[in-house]
N, C-alpha and C positions, 0 to 999 in steps of 0.2 A: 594744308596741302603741301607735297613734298616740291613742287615745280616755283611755288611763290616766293623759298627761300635760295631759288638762284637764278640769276640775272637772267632777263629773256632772251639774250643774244652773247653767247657764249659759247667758248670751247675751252674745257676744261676737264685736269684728270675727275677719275670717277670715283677715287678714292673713297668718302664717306655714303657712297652709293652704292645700293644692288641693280643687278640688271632688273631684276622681277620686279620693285620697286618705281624706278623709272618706268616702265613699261605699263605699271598699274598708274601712277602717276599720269601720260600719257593719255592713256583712256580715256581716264578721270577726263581730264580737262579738252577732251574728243580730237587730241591732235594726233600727229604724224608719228609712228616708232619706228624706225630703221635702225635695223641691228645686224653688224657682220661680227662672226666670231673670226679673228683671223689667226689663228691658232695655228694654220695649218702652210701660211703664207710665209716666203723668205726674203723675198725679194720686189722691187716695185709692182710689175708685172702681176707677178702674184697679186699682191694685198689689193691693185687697182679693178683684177678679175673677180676677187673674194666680193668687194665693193659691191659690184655691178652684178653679180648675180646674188649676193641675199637686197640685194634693194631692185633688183629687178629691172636694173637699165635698159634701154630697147638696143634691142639685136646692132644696130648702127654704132654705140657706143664704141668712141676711139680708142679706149684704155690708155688714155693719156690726162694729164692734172687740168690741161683746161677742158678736157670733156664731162672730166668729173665736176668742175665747175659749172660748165652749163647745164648738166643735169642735175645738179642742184639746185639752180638758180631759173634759168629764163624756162627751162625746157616745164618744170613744174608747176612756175608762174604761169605760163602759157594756157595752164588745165583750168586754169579759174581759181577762187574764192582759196586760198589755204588758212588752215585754222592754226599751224601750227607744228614745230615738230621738236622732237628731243629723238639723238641721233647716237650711236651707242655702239663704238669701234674698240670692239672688244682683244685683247693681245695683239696691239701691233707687234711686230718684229722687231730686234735687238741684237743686230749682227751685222757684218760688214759690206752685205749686201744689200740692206736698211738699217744705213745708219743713220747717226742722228740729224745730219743734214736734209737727208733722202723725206725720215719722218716730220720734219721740222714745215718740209716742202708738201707735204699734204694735210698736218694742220693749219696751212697757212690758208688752203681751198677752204678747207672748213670756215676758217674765220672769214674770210673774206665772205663765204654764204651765209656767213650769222651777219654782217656789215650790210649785205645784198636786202637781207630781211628785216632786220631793223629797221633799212630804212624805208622801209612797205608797213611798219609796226607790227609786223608778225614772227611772233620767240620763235628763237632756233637756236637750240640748246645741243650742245654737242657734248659727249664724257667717253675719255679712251683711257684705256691702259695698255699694259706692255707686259711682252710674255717674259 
């Protein structure tokens, strides 16, 4: 199974991965797939709207790095029992309006939501690339 040879708590490029693969993967193993294509994003704003509408954030969402934290973390915890998630942030942006600081600063939510679930014992596997 493709999820057994990468660490359960992780954010990492997605390099030797498919989307459809993770995805069947996922399944497989009855967890969580959140997938944004951000294709289409420039800028903070953008990528943290892209976010929160293919994951489906509730309408209150701040469009800010610690709301997307919380809705990663406490807001989901809060639902009960999670099996699981691999999380799939497809072309972030590559430009001055997201640069690498900017990106660095929202892989770092991510990790810190793989950190949040580890220490629950529950994988959260995150795989991004860039357009």
């Amino acid at each position: 199974m493709l999820l057994q040879t990468v660490r359960p708590n992780i954010v990492q490029s997605i390099r030797a991965y498919r989307v459809d693969e993770l995805m069947d993967a996922a399944q497989a193993a009855g967890q969580h797939f959140l997938y944004a294509n951000l294709a289409n994003a420039q800028s903070k704003p953008d990528v943290l709207e892209a976010i929160a509408t293919s994951f489906t954030f509730p309408a209150h969402f701040g469009k800010n790095l610690d709301a997307l934290y919380d809705c990663m973390t406490d807001l989901v915890h809060k639902s009960g029992q999670q099996p699981g998630f691999v999380v799939v942030l497809e072309q972030l942006p590559d430009n001055p309006r997201f640069d690498r600081e900017v990106r660095e600063q929202l892989l770092d939510v991510f990790r810190d939501a793989a950190d949040y679930w580890g220490e629950r014992r529950i994988p959260f596997r995150c795989f991004y690339s860039f357009q």
